[in-house]
C-alpha positions in Angstrom: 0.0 0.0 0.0 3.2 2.2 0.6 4.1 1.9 -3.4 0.6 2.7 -4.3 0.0 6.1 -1.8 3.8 7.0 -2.9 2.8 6.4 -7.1 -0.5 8.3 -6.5 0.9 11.0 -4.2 3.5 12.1 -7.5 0.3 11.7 -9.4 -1.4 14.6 -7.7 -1.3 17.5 -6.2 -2.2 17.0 -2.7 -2.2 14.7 -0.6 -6.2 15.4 -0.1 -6.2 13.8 -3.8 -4.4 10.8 -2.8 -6.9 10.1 0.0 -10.0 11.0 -2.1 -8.5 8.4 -4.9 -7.4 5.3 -2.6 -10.3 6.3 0.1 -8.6 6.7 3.3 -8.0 9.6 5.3 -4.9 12.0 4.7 -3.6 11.3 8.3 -3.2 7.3 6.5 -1.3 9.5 3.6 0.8 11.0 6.1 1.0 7.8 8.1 2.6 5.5 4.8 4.5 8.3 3.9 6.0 9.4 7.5 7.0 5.0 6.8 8.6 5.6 3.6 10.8 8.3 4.7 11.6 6.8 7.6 13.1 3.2 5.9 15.2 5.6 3.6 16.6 7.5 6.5 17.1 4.1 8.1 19.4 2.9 4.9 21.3 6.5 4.8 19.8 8.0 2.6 17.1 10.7 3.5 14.3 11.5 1.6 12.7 14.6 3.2 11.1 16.5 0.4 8.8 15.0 -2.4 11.4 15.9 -5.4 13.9 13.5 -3.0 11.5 10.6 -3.0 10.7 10.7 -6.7 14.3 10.3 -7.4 14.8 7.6 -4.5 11.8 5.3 -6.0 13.4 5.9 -9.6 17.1 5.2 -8.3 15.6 2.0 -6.7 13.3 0.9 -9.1 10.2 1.4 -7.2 8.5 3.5 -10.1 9.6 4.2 -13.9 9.2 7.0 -15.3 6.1 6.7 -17.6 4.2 6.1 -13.8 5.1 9.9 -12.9 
């Protein structure tokens, strides 16, 4: 579910949109992301703004491109 918030969060532009299109609340947005960013920062390699975790999930094959 942490792929598919993270995919739909690039997708949009809030995270409002995400919650609206997967139908949970935006504290579950913040939730998977707060998750995301915290395995990252866990492996050394911070991810703190949204341009940093669109290149992470490229860099590690999480997403392509043509998902964006």
């Amino acid at each position: 579910r942490e792929r598919q918030v993270l995919i739909s969060w690039f997708q949009t532009e809030s995270k409002e949109l995400v919650a609206n299109r997967l139908f949970i609340t935006v504290g579950t947005v913040n939730t998977h992301l707060k998750r995301i960013r915290a395995k990252y920062a866990a492996a050394g390699r911070p991810a703190s703004t949204k341009a940093s975790l669109v290149a992470r999930a490229i860099q590690d094959w999480l997403i392509s491109p043509s998902e964006l």
